[in-house]
C-alpha positions as CSV (number, residue, x, y, z in Angstrom):
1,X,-68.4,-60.5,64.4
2,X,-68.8,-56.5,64.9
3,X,-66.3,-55.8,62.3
4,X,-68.3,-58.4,59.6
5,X,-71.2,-56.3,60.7
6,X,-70.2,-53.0,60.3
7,X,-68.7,-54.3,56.8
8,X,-71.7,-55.7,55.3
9,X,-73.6,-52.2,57.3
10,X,-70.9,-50.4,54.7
11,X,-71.4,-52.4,51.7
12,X,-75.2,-52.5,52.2
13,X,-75.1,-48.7,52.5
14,X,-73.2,-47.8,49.5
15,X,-75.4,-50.2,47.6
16,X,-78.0,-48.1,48.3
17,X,-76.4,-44.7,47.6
18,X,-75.7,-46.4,44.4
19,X,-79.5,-47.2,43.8
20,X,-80.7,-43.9,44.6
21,X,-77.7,-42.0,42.4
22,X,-78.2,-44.1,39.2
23,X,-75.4,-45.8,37.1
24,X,-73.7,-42.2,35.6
25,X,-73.2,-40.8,38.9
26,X,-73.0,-44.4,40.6
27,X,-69.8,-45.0,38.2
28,X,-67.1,-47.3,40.2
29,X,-63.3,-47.4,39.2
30,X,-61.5,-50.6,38.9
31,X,-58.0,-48.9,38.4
32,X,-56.2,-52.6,37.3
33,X,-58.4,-52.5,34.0
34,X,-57.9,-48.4,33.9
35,X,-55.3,-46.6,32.0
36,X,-54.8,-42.8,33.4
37,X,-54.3,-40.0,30.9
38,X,-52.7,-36.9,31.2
39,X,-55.1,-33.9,30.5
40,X,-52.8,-31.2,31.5
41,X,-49.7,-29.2,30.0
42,X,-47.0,-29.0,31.5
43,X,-46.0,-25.6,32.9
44,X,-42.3,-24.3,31.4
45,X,-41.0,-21.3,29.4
46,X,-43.6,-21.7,26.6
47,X,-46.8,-21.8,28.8
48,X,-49.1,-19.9,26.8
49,X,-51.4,-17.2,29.0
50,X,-53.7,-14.9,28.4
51,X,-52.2,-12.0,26.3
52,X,-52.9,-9.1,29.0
53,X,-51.3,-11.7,31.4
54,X,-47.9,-9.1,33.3
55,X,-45.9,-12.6,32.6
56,X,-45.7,-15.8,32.0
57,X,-44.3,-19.4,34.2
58,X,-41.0,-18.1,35.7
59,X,-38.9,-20.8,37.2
60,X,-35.5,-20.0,39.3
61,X,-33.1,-22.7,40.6
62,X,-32.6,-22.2,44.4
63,X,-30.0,-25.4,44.6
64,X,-29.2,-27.8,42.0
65,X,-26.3,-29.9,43.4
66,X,-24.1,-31.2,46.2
67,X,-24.5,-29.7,49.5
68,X,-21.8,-28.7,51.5
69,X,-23.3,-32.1,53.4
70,X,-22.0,-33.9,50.0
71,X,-25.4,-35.2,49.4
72,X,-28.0,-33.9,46.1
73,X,-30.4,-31.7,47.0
74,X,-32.6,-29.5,44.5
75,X,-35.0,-27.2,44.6
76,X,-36.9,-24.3,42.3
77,X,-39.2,-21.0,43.5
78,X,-41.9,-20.7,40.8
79,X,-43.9,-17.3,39.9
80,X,-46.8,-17.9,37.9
81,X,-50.3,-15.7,37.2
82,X,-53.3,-17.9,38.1
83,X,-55.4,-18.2,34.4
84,X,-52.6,-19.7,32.0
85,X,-51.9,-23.1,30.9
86,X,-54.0,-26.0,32.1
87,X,-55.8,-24.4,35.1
88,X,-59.2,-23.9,37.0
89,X,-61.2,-20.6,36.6
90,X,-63.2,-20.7,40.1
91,X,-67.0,-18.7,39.8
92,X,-65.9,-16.0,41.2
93,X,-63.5,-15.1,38.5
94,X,-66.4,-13.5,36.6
95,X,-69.2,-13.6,39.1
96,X,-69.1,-11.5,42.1
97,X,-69.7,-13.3,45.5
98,X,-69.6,-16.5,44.3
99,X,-66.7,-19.2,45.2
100,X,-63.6,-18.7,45.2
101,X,-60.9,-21.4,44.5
102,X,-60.1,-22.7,48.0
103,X,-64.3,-22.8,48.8
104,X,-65.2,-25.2,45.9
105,X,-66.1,-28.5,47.7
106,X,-63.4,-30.4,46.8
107,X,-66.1,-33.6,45.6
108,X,-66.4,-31.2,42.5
109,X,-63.1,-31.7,41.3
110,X,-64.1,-35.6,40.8
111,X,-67.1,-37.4,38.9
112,X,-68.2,-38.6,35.4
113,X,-66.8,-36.9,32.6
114,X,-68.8,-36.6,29.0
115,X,-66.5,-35.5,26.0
116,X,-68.3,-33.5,22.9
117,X,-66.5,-33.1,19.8
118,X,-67.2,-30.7,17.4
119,X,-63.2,-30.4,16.3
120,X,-64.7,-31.4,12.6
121,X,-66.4,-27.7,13.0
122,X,-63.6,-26.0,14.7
123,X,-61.5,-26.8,11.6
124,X,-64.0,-25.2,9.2
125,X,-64.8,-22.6,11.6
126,X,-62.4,-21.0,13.8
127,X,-64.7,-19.3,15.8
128,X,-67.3,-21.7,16.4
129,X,-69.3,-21.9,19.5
130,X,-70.8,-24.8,20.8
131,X,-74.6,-25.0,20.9
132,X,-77.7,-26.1,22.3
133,X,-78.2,-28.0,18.9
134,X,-74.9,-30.3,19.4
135,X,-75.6,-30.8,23.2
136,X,-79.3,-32.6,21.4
137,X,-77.3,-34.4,19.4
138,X,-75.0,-35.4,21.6
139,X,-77.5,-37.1,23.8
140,X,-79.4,-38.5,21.2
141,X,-76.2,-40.4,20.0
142,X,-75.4,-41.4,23.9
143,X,-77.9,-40.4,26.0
144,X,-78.9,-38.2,28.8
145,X,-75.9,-35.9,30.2
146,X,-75.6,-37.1,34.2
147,X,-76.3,-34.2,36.7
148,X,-73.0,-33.3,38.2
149,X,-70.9,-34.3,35.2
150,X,-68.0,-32.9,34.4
151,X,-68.4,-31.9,30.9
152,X,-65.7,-31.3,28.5
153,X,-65.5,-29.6,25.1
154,X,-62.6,-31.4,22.3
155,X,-62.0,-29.1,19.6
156,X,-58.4,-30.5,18.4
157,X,-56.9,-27.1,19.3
158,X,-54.4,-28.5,21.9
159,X,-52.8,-29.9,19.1
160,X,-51.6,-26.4,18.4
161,X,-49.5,-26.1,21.8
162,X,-47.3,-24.2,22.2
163,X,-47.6,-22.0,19.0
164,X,-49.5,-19.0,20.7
165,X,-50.5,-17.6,17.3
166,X,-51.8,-20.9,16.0
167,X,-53.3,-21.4,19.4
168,X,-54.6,-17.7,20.1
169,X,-55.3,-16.6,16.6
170,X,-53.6,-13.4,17.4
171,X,-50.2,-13.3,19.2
172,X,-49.8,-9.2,19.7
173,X,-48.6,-8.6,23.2
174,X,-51.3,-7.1,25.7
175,X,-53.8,-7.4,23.3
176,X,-56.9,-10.0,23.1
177,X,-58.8,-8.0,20.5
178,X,-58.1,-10.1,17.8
179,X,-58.1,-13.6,19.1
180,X,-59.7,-16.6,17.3
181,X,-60.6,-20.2,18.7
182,X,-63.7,-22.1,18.8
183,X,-65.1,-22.7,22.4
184,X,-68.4,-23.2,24.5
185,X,-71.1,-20.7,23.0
186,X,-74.0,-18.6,25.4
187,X,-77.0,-20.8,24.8
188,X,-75.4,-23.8,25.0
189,X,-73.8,-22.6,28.6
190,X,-77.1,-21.5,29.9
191,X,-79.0,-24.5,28.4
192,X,-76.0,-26.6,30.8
193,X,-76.5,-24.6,34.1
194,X,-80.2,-24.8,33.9
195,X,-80.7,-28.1,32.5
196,X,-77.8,-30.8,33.3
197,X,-76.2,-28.8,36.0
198,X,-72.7,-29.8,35.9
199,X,-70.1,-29.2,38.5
200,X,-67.6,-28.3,36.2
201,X,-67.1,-27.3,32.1
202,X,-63.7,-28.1,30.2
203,X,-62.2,-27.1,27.2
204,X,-59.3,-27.6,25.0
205,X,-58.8,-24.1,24.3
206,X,-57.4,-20.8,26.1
207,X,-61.3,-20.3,27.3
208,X,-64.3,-21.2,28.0
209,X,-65.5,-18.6,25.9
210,X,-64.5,-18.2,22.4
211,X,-61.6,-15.6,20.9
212,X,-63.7,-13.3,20.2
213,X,-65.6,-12.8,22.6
214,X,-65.5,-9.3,24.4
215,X,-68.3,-9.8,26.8
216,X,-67.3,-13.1,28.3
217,X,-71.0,-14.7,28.8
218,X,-70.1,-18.1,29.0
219,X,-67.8,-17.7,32.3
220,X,-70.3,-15.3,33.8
221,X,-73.4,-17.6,33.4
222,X,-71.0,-20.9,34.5
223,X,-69.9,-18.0,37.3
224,X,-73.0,-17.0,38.6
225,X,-74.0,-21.1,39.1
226,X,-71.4,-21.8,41.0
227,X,-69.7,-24.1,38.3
228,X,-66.1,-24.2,37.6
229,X,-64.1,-23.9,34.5
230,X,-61.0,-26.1,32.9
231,X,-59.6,-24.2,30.7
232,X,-56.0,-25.5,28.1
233,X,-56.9,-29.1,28.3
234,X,-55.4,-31.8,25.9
235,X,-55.3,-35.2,25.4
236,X,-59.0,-34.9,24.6
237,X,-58.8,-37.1,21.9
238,X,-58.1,-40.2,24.1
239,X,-61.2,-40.2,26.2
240,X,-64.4,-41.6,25.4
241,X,-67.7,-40.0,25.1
242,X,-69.0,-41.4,27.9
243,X,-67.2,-43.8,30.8
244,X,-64.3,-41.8,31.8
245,X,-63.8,-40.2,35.1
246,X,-61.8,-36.9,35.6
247,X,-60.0,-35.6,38.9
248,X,-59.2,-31.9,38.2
249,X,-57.3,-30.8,41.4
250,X,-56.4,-27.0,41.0
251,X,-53.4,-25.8,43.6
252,X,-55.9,-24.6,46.2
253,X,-55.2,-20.8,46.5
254,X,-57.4,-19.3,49.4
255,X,-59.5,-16.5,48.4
256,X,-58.2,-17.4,44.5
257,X,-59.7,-16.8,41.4
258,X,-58.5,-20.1,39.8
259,X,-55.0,-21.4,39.7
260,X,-52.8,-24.0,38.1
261,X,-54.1,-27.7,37.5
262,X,-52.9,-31.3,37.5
263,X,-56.1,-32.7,35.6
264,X,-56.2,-36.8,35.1
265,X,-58.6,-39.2,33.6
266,X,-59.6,-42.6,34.2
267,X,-60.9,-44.7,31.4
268,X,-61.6,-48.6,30.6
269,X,-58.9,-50.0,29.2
């Protein structure tokens, strides 16, 4: 009888949570009529990072064989800088005393994920930004953008992987003076932090601001809110605008600027 109690005390209670947080943030998973999708890149020899990057995804063998034992054992030592392929830029990447990777409450890493699309305007605009203008749209065609959201930006881009000059614009070594990809834009960052306050931004790009940039506005207003950045992301093209839920689980790095991702999403079926 206690544990039918403290059940329907349980079920009574997240019913209510689920009142006061609305449908958006309320949304439940039913994984047997899910299908999970694969957001991230996998890491390897043609991982593209940022061109000042000192290297790349370095893999070594330690063992790959029979042990002296006679059973199979294998295992690898990977080197990798934390901003290159799929991966989390924390806040304080750009924004001084913010969070760092291992402080992000890990419940940001999880919730309802809207996708905006402006590849259409990528393709006749390389450098296009999104802005403040789209985000209207965007909710007039599908309505109000949840608070904590996890919003994501499709540009078609990742279809570009792993061609770094296709992907970058530019592919000089140690230079990102002459890169070229569409990306979030200033305003439309701002407008997000202020307005819609999401816990994290996404893109399918190499940044969350666009290849030109110089000044880097869009991670230091996301930076200086306390809201995370996905940055490399494909697959974008498989997710609704609305309905899917992301888990974006970045290796947790104490004291890190970012770090490597494994990013998933849930959608209906």
């Amino acid at each position: 009888m206690k544990k039918t109690r403290a059940c329907c005390g349980l079920l009574i209670c997240l019913m209510l949570c689920a009142a006061r947080l609305g449908p958006a943030q309320a949304q439940s998973l039913d994984l047997a009529s899910s299908k999970v999708v694969d957001l991230s890149h996998a890491f390897n020899a043609e991982t593209i990072y940022w061109p000042t990057s000192p290297s790349g995804f370095e893999l070594t063998v330690l063992h790959k064989g029979p042990t002296k034992a006679g059973f199979f054992y294998f295992a690898n030592a990977f080197c990798s800088p934390e901003h290159g392929g799929t991966h989390l830029d924390a806040p304080m990447h750009f924004a001084e005393g913010r969070w760092t990777n291992s402080e992000i409450p890990v419940e940001r890493f999880v919730g309802p994920a809207i996708v905006i699309d402006i590849a259409a305007k990528a393709e006749a605009n390389p450098d296009y930004v999104l802005t403040v203008e789209d985000i209207a749209a965007w909710e007039a065609a599908h309505g109000r953008i949840p608070e904590k959201a996890i919003v994501l930006l499709r540009t078609g881009w990742s279809s570009r992987w792993p061609d770094k000059k296709a992907y970058l614009g530019d592919d000089t070594p140690g230079d990102a003076t002459h890169l070229h990809f569409p990306s979030f834009g200033p305003d439309a960052a701002a407008w997000l932090a202020k307005e819609r306050h999401p816990n994290l931004i996404g893109v399918d790009t190499a940044s969350v601001d666009n290849g030109p940039s110089q000044e880097f506005l869009v991670h230091r207003i996301i930076g200086a809110a306390n809201i995370g950045g996905l940055e490399n992301l494909t697959n974008l093209d498989r997710l609704p605008p609305t309905g899917a839920v992301v888990i974006a689980l970045p290796m947790k790095i104490e004291k890190g600027s970012g770090g490597p991702a494994r990013i998933i999403a849930l959608t209906p079926r």
